[in-house]
Backbone as a ProteinNet text record, in pm:
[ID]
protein_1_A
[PRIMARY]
XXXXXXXXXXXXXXXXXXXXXXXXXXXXXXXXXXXXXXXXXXXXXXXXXXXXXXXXXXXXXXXXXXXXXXXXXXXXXXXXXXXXXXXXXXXXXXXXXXXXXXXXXXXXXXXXXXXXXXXXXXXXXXXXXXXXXXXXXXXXXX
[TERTIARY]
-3801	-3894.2	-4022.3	-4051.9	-4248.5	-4365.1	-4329.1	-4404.6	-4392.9	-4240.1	-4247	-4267.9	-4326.1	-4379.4	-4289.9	-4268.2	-4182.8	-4252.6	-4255.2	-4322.2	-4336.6	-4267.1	-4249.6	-4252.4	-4290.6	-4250.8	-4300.2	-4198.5	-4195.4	-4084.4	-4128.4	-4097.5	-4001.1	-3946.9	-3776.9	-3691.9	-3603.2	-3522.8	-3350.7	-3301.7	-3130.6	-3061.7	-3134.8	-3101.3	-3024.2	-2948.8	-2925.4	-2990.6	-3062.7	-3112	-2984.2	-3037.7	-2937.4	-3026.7	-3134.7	-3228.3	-3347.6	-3399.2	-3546.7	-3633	-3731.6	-3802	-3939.8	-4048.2	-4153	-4218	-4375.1	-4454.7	-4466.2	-4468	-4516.5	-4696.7	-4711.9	-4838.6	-4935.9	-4867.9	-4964.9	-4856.1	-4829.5	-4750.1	-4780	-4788.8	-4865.5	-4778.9	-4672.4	-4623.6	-4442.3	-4371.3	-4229	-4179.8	-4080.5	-4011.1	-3877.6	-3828	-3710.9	-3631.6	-3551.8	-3446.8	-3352.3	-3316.6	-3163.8	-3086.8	-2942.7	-2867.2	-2872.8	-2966.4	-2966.2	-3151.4	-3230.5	-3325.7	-3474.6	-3464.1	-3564.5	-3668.6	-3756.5	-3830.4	-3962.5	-3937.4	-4014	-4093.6	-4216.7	-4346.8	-4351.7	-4353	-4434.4	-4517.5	-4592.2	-4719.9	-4629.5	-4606.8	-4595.1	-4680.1	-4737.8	-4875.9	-4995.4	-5077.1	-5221.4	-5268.4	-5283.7	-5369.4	-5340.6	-5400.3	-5377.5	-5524.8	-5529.6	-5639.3	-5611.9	-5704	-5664.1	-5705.8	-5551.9	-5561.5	-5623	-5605.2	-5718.8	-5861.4	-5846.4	-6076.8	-6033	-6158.6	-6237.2	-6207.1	-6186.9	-6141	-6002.4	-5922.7	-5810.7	-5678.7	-5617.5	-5547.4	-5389.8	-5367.4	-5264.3	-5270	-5250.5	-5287.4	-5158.1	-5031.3	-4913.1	-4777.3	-4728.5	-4589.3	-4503.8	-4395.2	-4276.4	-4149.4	-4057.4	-3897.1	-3815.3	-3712.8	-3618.4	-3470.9	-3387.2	-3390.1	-3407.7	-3423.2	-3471.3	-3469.7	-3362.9	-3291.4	-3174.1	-3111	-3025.4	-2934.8	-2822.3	-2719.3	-2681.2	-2681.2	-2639.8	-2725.2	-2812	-2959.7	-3038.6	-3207.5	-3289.6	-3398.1	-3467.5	-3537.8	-3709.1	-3748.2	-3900.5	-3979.4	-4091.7	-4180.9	-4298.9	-4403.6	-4576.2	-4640	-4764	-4882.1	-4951.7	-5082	-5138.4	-5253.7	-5397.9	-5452.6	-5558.9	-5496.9	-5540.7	-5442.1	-5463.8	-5363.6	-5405.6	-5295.9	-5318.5	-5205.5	-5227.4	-5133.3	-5089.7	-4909.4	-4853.8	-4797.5	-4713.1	-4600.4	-4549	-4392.3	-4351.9	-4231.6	-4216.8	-4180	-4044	-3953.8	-3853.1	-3861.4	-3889.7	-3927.4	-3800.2	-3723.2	-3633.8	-3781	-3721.1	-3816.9	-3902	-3891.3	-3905.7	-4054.9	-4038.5	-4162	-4124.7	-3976.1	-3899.3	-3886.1	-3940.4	-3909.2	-3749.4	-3672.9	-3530.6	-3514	-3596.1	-3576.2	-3715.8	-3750.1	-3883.2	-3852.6	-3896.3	-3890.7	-3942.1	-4090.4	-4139.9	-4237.2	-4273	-4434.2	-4479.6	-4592.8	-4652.3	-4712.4	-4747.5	-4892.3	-4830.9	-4855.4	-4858.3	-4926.8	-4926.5	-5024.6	-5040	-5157.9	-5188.7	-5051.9	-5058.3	-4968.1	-4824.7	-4687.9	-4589.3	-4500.9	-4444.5	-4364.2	-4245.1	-4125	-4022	-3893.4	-3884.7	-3786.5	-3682.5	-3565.2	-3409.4	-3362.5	-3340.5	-3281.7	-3116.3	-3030.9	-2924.5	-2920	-2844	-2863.8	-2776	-2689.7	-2605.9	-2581.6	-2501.1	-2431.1	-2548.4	-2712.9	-2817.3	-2712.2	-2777.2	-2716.6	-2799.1	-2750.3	-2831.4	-2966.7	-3054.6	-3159	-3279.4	-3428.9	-3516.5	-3631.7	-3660.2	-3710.3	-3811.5	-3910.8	-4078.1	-4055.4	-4119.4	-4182.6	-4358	-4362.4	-4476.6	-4495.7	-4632.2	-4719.7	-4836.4	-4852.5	-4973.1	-5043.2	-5169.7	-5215	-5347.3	-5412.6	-5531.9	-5614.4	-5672	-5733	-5666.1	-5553.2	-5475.1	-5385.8	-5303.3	-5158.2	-5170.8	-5022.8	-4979.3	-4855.2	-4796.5	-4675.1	-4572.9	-4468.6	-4424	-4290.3	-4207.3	-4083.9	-3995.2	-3862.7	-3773.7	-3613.5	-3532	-3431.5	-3281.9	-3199.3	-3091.4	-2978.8	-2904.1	-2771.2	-2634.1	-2565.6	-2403.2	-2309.9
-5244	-5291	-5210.7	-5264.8	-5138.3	-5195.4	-5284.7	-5365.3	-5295.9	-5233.4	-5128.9	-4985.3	-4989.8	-4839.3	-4752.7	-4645.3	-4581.6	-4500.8	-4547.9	-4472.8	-4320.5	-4291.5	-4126.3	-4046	-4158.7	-4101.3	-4216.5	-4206.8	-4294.3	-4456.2	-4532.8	-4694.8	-4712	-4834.4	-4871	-4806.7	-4787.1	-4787	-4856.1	-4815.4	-4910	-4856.3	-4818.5	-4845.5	-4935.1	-4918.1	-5040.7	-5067.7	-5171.2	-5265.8	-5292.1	-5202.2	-5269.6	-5346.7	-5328.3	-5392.8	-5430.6	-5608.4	-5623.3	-5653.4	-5687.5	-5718.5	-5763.3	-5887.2	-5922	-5883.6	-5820.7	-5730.9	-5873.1	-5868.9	-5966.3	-5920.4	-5784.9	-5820.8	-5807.5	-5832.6	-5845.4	-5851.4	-6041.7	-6102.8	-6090.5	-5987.6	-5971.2	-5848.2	-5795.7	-5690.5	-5704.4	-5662	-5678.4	-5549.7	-5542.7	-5345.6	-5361.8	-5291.9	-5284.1	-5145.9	-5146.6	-5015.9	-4979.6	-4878.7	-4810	-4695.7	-4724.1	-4652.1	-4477.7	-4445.8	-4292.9	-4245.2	-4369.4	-4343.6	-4395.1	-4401.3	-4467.7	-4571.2	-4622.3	-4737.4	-4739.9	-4896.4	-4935.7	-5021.5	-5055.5	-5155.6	-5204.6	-5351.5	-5432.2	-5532.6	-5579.8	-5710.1	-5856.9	-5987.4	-6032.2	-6163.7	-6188.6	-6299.6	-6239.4	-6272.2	-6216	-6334	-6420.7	-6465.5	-6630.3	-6611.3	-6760.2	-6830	-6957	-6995	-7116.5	-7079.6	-7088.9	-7242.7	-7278.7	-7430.2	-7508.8	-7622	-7658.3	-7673.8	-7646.4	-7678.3	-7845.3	-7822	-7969	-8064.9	-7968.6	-8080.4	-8013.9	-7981.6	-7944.1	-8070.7	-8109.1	-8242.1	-8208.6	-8097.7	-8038	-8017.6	-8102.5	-8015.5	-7999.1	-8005.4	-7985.5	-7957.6	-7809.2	-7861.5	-7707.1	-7771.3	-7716.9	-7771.7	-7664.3	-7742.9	-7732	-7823.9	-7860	-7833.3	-7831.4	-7707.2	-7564.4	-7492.7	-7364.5	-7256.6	-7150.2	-7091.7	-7260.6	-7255.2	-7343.3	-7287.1	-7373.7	-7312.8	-7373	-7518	-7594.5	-7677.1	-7714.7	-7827.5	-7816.4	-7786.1	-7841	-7962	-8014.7	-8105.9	-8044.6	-8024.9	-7938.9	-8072	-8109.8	-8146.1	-8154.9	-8222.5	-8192.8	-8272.4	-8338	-8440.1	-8416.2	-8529.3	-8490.1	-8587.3	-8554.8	-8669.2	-8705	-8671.1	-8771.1	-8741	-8844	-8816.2	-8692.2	-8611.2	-8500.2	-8453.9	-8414.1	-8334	-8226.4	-8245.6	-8138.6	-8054.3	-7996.5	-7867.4	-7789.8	-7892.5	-7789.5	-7687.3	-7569.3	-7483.9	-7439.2	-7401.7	-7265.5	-7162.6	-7038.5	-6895.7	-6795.1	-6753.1	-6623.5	-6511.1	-6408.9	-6311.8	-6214.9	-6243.2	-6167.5	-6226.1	-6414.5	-6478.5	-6534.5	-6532.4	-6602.9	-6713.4	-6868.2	-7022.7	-6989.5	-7046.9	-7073.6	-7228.8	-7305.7	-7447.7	-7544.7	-7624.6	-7713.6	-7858.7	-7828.9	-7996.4	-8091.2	-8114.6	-8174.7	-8112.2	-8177.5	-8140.2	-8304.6	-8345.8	-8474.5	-8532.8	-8672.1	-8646.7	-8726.7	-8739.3	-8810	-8868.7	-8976.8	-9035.3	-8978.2	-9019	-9008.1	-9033.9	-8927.3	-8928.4	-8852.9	-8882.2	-8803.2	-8772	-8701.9	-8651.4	-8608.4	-8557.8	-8551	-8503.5	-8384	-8329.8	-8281.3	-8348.8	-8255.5	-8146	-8076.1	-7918.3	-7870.9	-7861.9	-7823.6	-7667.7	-7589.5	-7462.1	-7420.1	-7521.9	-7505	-7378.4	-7281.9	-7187.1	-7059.3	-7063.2	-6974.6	-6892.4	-6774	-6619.7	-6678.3	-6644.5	-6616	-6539	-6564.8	-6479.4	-6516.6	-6460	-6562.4	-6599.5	-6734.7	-6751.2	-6847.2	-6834.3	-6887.7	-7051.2	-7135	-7279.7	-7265.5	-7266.4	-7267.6	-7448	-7483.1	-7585.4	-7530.8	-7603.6	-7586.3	-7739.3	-7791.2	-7904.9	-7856.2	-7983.8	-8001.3	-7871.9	-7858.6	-7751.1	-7603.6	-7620.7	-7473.8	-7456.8	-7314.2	-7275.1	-7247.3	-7296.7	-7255	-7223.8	-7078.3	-7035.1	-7035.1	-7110.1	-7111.7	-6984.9	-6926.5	-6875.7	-6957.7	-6940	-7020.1	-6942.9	-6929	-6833.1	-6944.2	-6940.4	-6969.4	-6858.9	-6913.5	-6822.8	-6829.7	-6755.1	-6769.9	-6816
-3531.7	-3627.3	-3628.8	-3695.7	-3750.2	-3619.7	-3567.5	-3433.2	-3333.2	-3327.6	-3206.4	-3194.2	-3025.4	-3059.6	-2948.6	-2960.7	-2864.3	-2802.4	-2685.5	-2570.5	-2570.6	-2621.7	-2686.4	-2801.4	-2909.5	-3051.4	-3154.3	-3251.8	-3342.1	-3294.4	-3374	-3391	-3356.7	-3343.6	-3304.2	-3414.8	-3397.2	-3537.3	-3479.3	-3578.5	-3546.1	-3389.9	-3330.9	-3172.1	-3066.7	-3011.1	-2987	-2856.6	-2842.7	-2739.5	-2591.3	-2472.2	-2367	-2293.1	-2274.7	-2187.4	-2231	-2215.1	-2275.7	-2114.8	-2123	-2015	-2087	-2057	-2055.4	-1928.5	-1958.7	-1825.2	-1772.2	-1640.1	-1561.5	-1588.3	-1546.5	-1489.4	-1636	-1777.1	-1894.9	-1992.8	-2006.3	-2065.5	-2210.5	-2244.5	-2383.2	-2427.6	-2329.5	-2408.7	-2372.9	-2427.1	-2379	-2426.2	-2328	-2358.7	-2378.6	-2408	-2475.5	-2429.5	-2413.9	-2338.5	-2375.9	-2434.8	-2480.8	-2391.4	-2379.4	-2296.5	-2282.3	-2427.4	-2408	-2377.2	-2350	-2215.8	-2275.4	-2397.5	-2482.3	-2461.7	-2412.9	-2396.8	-2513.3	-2592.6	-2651.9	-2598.7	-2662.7	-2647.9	-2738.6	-2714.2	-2835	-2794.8	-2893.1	-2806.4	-2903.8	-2810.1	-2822.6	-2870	-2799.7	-2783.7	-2844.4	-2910.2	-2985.8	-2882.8	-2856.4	-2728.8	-2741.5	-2604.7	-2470.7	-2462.1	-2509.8	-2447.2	-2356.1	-2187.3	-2093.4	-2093.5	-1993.1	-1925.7	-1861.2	-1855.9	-1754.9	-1759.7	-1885.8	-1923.1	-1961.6	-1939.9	-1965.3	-2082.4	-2156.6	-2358.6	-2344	-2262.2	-2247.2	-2285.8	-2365.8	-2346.7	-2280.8	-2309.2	-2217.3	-2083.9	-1975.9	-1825.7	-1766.1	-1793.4	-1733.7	-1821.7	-1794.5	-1893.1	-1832.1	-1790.9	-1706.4	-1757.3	-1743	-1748.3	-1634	-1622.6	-1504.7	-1542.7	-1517.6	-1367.5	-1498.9	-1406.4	-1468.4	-1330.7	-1392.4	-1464.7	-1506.8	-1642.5	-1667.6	-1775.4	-1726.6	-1788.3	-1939.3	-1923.2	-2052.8	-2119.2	-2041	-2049.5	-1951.6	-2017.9	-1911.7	-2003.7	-1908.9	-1993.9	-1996.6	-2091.3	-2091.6	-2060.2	-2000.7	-1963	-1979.5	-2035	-2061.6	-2036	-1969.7	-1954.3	-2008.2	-2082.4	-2160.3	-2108.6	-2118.2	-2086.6	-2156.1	-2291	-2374.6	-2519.2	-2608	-2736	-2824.5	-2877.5	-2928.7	-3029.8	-3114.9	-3211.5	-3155.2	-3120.6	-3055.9	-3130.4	-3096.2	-3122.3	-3023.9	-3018.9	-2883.2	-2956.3	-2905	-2962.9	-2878.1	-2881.3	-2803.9	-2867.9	-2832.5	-2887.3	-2793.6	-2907.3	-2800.5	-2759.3	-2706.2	-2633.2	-2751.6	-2889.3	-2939.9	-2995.1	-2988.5	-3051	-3153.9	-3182.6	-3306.6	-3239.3	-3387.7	-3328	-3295	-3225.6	-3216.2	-3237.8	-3166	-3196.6	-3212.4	-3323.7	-3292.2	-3218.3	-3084.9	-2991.4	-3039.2	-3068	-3130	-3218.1	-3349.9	-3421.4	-3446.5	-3387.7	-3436.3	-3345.8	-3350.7	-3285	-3132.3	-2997.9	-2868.4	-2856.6	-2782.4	-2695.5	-2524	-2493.9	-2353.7	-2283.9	-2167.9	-2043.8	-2063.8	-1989.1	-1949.9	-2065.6	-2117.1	-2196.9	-2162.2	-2201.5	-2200.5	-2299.5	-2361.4	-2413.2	-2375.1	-2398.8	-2380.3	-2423.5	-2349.1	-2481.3	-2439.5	-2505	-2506	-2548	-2495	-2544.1	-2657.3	-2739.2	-2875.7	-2889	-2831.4	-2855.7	-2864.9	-2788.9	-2760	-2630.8	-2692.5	-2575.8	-2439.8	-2344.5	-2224	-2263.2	-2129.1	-2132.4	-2159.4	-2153.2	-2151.7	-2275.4	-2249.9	-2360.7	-2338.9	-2434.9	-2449	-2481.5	-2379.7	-2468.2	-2475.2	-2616.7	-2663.2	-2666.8	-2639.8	-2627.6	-2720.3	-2831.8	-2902.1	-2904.4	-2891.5	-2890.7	-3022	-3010.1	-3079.7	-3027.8	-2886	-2838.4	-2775.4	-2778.8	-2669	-2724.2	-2633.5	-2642.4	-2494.9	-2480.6	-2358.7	-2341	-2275.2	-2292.7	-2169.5	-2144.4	-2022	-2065.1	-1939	-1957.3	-1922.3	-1944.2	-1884.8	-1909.6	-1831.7	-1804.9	-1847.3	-1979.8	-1989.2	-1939.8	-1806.8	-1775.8	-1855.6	-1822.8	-1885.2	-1757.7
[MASK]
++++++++++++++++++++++++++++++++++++++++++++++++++++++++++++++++++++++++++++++++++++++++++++++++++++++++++++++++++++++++++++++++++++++++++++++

């Protein structure tokens, strides 16, 4: 796509993809790898605003078990009521599935996710509230 840049040249083009990876140490970019030696860059995230402040209504959200194979259940606390949006994003930043959009009340939450015929491999739950985003990973196996 026109998003990616090739570490050496010009943009992605009809390549084929053997290997992706998200940077650990600047979750803001993900690379992409082809068998004849190629590595692309692209930015995923335009930005995070961070957890845990004070007007924060999001302070917790994890899924179980993870890495998972057929179901995990995503997880969020909230401590106070807020207009959510929980999201599943493949690696690219494409929705794949909407958990919820609408509004919570205060305290524990709880979504099921089945992986309905999703490839292995890893993928984004986006948490958007009234004040934040927050992006967890989470690893579906085969």
């Amino acid at each position: 796509g026109k998003t990616w840049t090739d570490t050496n040249g010009p943009g992605l083009t009809n390549a084929r993809i053997n290997y992706i990876a998200l940077d650990e140490r600047n979750a803001t970019r993900v690379y992409a790898a082809t068998l004849g030696g190629s590595i692309y860059v692209s930015s995923i995230i335009t930005s995070v605003t961070p957890a845990n402040t004070p007007d924060d209504p999001a302070i917790r959200l994890h899924n179980y078990p993870d890495p998972f194979r057929v179901q995990t259940t995503i997880s969020l606390q909230l401590n106070a009521p807020s207009t959510v949006t929980l999201t599943l994003l493949d690696i690219m930043g494409k929705p794949v599935s909407t958990l919820w959009n609408g509004s919570l009340e205060k305290g524990s939450h709880s979504f099921p996710f089945s992986k309905n015929g999703l490839p292995g491999g890893v993928y984004l739950i986006l948490l958007e509230t009234n004040s934040t985003r927050i992006i967890r990973k989470c690893l579906l196996v085969k």
